[in-house]
C-alpha positions as CSV (number, residue, x, y, z in Angstrom):
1,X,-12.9,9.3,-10.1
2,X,-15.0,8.1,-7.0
3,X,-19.0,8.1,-6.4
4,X,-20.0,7.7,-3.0
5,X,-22.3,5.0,-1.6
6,X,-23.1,6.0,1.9
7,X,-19.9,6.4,4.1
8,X,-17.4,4.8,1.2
9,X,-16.3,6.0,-2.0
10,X,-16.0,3.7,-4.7
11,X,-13.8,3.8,-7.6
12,X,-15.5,4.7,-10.9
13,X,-13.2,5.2,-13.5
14,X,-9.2,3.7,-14.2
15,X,-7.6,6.6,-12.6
16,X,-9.5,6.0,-9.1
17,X,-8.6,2.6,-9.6
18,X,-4.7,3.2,-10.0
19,X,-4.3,5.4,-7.0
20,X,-6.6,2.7,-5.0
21,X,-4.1,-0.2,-6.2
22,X,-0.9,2.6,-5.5
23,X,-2.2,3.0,-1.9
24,X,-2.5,-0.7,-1.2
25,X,0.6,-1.4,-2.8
26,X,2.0,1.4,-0.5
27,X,0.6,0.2,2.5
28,X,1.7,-3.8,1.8
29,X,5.3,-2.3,1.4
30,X,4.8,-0.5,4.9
31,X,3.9,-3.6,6.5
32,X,6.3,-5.7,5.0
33,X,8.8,-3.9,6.3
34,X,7.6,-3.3,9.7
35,X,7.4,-6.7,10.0
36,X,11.5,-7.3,9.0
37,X,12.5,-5.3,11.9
38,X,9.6,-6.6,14.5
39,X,9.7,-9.2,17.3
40,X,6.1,-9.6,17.4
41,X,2.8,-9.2,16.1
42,X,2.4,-6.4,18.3
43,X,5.9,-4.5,16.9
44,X,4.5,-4.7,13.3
45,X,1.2,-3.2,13.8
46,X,2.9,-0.1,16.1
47,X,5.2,0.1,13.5
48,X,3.2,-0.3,10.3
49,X,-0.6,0.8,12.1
50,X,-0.3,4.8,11.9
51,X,1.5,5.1,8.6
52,X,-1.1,2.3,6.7
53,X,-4.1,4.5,8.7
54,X,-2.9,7.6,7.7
55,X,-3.1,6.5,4.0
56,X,-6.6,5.1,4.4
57,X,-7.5,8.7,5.5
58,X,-6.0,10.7,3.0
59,X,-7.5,8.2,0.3
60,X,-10.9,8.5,1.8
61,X,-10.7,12.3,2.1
62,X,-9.2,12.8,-1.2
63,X,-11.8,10.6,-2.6
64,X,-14.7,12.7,-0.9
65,X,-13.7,15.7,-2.2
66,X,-13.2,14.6,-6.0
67,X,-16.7,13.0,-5.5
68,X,-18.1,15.9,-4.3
69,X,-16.2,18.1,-7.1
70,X,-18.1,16.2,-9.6
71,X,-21.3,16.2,-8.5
């Protein structure tokens, strides 16, 4: 699903693709809607900043251990 190119895992096949684009899609939802119920720039990214970095992280972990299952 990934292959890893020095600290980043790419996406090498439709399935790693799909969860990259369900993650983003997640996240963009996230921060829509932390930005509806925020004053200020600085409201949306305390609202929407731990829950869109958490999701980076368990992408990037789930992707280092399928790439390292593969290999």
């Amino acid at each position: 699903m990934f292959r890893e190119y020095g600290p980043i895992y790419l996406p090498c096949s439709i399935s790693g693709v799909l969860l990259c684009l369900w993650t983003a899609f997640i996240a963009e939802q996230t921060f829509v809607l932390a930005d509806r119920h925020s004053y200020s720039a600085s409201d949306t990214l305390i609202g929407a900043g731990p829950i869109i970095g958490t999701l980076a992280v368990l992408l990037w972990l789930l992707a280092g251990q399928v790439s390292k299952a593969q290999s």
